[in-house]
TORKOL-4160 file (C-alpha; in steps of 0.2 Angstrom, whole numbers, padded with zeros to 4 digits, m for minus):
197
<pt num="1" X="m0015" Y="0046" Z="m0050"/>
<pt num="2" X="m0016" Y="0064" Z="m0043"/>
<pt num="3" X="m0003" Y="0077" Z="m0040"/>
<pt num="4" X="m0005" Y="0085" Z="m0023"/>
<pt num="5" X="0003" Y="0102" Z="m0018"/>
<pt num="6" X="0004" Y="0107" Z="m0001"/>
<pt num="7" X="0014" Y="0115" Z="0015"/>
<pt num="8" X="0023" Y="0104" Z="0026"/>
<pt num="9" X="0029" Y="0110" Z="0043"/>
<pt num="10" X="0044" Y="0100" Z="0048"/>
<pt num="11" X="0056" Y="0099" Z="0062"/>
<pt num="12" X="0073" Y="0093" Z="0057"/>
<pt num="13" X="0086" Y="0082" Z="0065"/>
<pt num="14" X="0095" Y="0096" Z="0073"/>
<pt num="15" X="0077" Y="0101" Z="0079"/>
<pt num="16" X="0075" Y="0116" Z="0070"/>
<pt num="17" X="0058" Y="0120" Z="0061"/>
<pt num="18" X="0057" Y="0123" Z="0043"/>
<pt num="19" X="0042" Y="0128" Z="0030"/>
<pt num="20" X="0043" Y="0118" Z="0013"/>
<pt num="21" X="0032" Y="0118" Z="m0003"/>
<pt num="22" X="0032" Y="0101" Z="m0010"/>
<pt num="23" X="0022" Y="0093" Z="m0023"/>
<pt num="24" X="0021" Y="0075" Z="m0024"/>
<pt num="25" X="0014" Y="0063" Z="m0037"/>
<pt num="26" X="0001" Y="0049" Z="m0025"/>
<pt num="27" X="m0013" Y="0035" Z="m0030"/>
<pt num="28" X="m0029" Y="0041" Z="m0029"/>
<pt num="29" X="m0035" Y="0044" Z="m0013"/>
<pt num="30" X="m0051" Y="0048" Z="m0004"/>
<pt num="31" X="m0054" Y="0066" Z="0001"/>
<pt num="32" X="m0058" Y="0061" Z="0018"/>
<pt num="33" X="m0042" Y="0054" Z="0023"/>
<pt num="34" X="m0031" Y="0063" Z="0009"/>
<pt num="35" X="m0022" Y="0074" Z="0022"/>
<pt num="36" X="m0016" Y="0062" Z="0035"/>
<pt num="37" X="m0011" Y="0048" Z="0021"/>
<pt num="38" X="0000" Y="0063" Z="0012"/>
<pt num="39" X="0007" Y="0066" Z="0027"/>
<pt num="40" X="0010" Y="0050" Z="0035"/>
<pt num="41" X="0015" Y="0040" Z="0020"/>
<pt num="42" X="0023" Y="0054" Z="0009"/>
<pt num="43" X="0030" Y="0069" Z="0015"/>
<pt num="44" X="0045" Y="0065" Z="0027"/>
<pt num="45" X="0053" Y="0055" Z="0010"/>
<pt num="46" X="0049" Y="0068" Z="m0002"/>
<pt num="47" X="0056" Y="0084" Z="0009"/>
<pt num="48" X="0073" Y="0071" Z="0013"/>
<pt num="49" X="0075" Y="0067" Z="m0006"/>
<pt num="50" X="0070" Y="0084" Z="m0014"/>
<pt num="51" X="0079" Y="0098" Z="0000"/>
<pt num="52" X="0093" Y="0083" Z="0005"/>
<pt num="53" X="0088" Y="0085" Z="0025"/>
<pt num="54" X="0086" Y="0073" Z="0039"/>
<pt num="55" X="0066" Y="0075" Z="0045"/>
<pt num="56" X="0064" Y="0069" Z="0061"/>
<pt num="57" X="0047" Y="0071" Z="0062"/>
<pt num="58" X="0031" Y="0081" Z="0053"/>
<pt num="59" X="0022" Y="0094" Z="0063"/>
<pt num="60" X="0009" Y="0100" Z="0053"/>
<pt num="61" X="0004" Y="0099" Z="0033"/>
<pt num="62" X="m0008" Y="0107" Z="0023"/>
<pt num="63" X="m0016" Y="0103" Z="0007"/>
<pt num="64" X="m0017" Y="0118" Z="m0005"/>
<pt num="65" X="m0019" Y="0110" Z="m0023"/>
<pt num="66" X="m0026" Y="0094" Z="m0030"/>
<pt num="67" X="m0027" Y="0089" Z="m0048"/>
<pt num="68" X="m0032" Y="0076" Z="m0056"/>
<pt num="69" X="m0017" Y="0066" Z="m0067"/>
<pt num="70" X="m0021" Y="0057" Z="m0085"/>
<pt num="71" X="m0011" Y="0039" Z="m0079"/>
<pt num="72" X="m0011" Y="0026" Z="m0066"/>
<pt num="73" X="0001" Y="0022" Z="m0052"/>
<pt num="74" X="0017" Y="0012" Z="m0058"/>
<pt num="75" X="0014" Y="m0005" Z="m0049"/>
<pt num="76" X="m0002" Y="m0008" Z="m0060"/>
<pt num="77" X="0004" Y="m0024" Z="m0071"/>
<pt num="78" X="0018" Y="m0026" Z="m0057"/>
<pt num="79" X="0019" Y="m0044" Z="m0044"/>
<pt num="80" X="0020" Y="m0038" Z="m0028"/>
<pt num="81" X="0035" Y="m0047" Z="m0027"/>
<pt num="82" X="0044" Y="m0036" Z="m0038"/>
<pt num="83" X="0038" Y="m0019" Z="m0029"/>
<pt num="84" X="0047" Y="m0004" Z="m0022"/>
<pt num="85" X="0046" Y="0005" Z="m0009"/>
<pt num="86" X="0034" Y="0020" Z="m0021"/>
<pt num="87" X="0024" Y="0005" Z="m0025"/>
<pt num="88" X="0020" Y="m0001" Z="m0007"/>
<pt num="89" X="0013" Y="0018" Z="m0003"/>
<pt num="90" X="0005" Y="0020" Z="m0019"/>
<pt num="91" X="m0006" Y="0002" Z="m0018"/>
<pt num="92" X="m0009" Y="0008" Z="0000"/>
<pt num="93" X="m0016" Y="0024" Z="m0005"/>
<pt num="94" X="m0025" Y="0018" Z="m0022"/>
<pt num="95" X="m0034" Y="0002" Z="m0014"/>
<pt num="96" X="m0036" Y="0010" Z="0003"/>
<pt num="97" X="m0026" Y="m0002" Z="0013"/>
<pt num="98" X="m0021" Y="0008" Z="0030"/>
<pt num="99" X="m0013" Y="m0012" Z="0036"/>
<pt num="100" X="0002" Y="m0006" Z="0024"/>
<pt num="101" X="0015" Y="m0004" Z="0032"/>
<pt num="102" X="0024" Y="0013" Z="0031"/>
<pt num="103" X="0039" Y="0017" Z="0022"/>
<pt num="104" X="0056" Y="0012" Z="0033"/>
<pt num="105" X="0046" Y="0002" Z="0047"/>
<pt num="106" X="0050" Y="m0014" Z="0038"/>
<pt num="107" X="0062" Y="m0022" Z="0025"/>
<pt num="108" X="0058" Y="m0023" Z="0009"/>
<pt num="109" X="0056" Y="m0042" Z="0009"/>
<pt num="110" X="0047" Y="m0041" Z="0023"/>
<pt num="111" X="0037" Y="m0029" Z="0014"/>
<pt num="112" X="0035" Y="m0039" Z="0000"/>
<pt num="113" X="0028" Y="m0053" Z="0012"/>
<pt num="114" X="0017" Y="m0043" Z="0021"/>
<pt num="115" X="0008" Y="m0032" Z="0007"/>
<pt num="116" X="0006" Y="m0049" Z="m0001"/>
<pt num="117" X="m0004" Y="m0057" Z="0013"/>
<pt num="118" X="m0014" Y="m0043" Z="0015"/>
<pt num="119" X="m0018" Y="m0042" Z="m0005"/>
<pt num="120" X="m0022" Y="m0059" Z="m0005"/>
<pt num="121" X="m0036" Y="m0059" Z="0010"/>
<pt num="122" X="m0042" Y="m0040" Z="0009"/>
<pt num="123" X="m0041" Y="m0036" Z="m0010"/>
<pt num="124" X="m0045" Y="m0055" Z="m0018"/>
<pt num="125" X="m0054" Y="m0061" Z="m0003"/>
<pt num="126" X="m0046" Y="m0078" Z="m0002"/>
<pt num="127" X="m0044" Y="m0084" Z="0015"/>
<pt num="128" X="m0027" Y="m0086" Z="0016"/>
<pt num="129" X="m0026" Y="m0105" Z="0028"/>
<pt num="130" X="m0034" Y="m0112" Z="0011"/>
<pt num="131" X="m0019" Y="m0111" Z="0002"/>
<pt num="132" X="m0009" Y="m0127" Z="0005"/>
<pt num="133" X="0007" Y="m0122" Z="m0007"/>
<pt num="134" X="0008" Y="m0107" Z="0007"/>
<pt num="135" X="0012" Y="m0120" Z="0023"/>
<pt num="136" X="0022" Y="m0134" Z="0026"/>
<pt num="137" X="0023" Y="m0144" Z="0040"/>
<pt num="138" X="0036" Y="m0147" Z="0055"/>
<pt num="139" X="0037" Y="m0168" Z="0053"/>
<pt num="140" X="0044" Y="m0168" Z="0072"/>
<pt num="141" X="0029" Y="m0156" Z="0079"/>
<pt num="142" X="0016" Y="m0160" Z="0068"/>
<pt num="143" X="0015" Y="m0140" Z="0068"/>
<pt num="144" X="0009" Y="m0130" Z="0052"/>
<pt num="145" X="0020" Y="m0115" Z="0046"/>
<pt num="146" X="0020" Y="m0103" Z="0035"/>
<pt num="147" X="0034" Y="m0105" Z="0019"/>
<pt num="148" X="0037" Y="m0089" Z="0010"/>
<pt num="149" X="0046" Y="m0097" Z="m0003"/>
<pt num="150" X="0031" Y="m0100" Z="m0011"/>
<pt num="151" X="0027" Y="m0082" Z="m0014"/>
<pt num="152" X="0042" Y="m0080" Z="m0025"/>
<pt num="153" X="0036" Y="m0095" Z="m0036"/>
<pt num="154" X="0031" Y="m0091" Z="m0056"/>
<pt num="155" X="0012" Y="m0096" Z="m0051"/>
<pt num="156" X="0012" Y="m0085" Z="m0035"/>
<pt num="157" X="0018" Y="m0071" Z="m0044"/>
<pt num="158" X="0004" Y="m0073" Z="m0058"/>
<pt num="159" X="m0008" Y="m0073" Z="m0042"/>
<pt num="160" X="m0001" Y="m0058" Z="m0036"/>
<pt num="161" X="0001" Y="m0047" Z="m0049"/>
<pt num="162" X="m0010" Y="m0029" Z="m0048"/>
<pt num="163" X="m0024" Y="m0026" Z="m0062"/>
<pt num="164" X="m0032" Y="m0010" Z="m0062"/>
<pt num="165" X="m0051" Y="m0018" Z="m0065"/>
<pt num="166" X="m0047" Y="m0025" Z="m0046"/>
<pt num="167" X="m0048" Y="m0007" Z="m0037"/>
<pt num="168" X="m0065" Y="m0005" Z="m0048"/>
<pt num="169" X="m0072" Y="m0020" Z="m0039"/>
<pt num="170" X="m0064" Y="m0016" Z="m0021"/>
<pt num="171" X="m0068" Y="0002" Z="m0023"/>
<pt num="172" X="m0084" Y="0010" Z="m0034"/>
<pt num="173" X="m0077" Y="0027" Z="m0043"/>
<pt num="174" X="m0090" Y="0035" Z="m0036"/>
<pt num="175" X="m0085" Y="0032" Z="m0018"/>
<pt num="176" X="m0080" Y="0051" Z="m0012"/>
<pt num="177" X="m0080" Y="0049" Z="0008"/>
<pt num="178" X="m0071" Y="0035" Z="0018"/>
<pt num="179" X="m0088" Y="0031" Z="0030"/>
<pt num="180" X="m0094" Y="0026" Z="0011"/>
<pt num="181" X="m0079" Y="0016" Z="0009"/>
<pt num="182" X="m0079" Y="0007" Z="0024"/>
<pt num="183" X="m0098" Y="0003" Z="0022"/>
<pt num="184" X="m0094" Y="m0004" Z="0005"/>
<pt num="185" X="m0097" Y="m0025" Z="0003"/>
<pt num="186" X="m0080" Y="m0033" Z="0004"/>
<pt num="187" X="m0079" Y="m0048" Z="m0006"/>
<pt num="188" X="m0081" Y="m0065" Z="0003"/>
<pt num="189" X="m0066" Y="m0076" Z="0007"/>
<pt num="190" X="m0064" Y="m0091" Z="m0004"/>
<pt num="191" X="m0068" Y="m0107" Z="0008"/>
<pt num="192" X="m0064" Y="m0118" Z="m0005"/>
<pt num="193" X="m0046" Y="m0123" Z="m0009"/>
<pt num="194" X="m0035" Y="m0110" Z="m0020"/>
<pt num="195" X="m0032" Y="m0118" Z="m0036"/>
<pt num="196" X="m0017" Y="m0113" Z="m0044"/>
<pt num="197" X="m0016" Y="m0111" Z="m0062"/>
């Protein structure tokens, strides 16, 4: 992890402007795109939790001070399915995932769901329409559907649960720049079918 201090410009609900120092604990992240993820994924919260304000939105913010922290994000060891909303942003930032959704777009279910599918095609490289325990099928249509029950099961739980070695593979540790990142060789998707230990 890294601790990142900066200056946030914000404008508040009653639409006054205010300055604010804030210094916020985040997943690694890229120098490339640190500014925009802090802001986009972490400020708004951390200025509404900290000073007790409504931020309607963030005007500016500026990075000051980045140091490097001795201990990894929370969700490492943690099924998706058991995340919060810290671990959503963090995973986001730490694996590069921009597909994430932000925090407050969605439910946290519907967090759960969607963090899930992306983890399991983006991050594990497995092609998603391969896992028959994921679909069921409409008897009266014939149609194929998605059944997210199954993602809650013990076995897809075991499937989704985050290991640091994972971002190693996704992401070298000598990556520094995001045109680097994107370049990288994403793993394959899995066209066999996903055995389920």
């Amino acid at each position: 992890m890294q601790k990142v201090k900066c200056s946030v410009s914000a404008v508040l609900a009653d639409r006054s402007e205010k300055n604010f120092e804030i210094e916020l604990e985040i997943g690694n992240c890229p120098m490339e795109y640190l500014n925009s993820v802090v802001q986009k994924r972490y400020v708004k919260n951390a200025i509404q939790k900290k000073e007790k304000v409504i931020v309607d939105f963030i005007r500016g913010c500026y990075i000051e001070e980045i140091t490097q922290l001795d201990k990894d994000c929370s969700f490492y060891g943690k099924s998706i399915m058991d995340f919060n909303e810290d671990d959503f942003q963090d995973f986001a930032t730490e694996f590069c995932l921009m597909a994430v959704p932000l925090r407050k777009t969605k439910s946290i279910m519907e967090m759960q769901i969607a963090v899930a599918l992306i983890y399991l095609e983006k991050v594990k490289g497995i092609n998603i329409k391969e896992i028959q325990e994921l679909y069921r099928f409409n008897d009266k249509t014939g149609e194929r559907y998605m059944d997210f029950n199954y993602l809650r099961t013990p076995e897809a739980k075991k499937l989704l649960t985050i290991e640091k070695e994972e971002r190693v593979q996704v992401l070298s540790p000598e990556q520094k720049t995001l045109s680097e990142i994107l370049s990288a060789k994403k793993p394959k998707a899995n066209k066999k079918k996903v055995e389920i230990e």
